[in-house]
Steps between C-alpha positions, in 0.01 A plus 500: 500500500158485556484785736641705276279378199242601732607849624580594083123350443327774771746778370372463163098525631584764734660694236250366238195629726636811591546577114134402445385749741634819363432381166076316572284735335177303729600688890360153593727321339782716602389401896469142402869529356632636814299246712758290312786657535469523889442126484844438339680783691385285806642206347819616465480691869483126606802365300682761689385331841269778570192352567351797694508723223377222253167522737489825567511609124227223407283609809516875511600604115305208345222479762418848561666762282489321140106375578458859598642639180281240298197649686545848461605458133181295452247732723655808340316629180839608316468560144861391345447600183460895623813424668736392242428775257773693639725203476689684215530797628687436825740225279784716431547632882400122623769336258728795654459418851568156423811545332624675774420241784613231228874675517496530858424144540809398291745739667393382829576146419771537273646653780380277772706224681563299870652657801816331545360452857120374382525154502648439857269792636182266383663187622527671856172641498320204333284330779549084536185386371493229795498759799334777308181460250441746216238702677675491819817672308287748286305639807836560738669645176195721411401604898876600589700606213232656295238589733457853412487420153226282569284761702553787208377200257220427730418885559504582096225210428274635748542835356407359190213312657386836621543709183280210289230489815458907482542496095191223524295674758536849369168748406409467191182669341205336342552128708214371691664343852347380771392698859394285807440750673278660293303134465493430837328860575213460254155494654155400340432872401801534304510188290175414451240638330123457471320601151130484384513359153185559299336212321660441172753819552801373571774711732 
């Protein structure tokens, strides 16, 4: 009873948050919400026994990728009130597209249901949690059966990492950056110079 009071209590954040941060008109707030939502998605990953990807999603989503997210959106000079005055013009083909994922949400699970076979394929392929530990299962299951799925994962992010590094570092006119070399090379007759100022004459 109280497991379950608990698991229907982090459902209704988790769905809560995630409804605040579509809806947050602050982008800060909108990170803050889904700060929270990872927080109760991890709470529910460890009603389910999986304690691994409790701590994973608290370390790496909430750790690293929401602080990130509150960073940028707080460094970055964004005026918001530019970018909602096209917020009526794009409503009619935005309600649209959501209609139409809305439909195919309720035909896929209107017409979803078990495999006569499911439950005694996850009963056989459920690990004992006495021989086998969470992580232990979830790195054997992710390193044999879906290994290649893994490495294409891995290889799109650092794609991604290398589009956003060249996007960053690309030549743009009119910004002042930096050359060491240039620094380093500078002698005494190139950066300094000696002027006479008369008396009461000024430069």
């Amino acid at each position: 009873m109280i497991q379950a009071l608990v698991f229907y209590m982090f459902a209704a954040i988790t769905v809560a948050s995630g409804v605040m941060v579509i809806s947050a008109r602050n982008p800060v707030h909108a990170v803050l919400y889904l700060i929270l939502a990872f927080f109760n998605a991890a709470g529910l990953f460890l009603l389910c026994g999986a304690e691994f990807l409790a701590m994973v999603l608290v370390v790496v989503y909430v750790g690293a990728v929401a602080v990130l997210f509150l960073f940028v959106v707080m460094l970055l000079d964004i005026n918001f009130v530019k970018i909602r005055e096209g917020f009526l013009q794009y409503l009619p083909t935005g309600a649209l597209i959501g209609l139409v994922l809305l439909v195919e949400l309720v035909l896929v699970f209107g017409s979803w249901s078990f495999a006569p076979g499911a439950p005694l394929s996850v009963g056989t392929h459920t690990p004992d949690p006495s021989v086998v530990t969470n992580t232990d299962a979830l790195g054997r299951l992710i390193y044999t059966d879906y290994v290649y799925l893994f490495q294409a994962a891995g290889l799109a992010l650092l794609v991604a990492m290398i589009g956003t590094i060249m996007l960053t570092h690309r030549s743009r006119g009119g910004v002042k950056k930096q050359n060491i070399a240039r620094q380093n090379a500078r002698t005494k007759e190139t950066s300094v110079e000696l002027r006479k100022v008369p008396n009461r004459g000024g430069i």
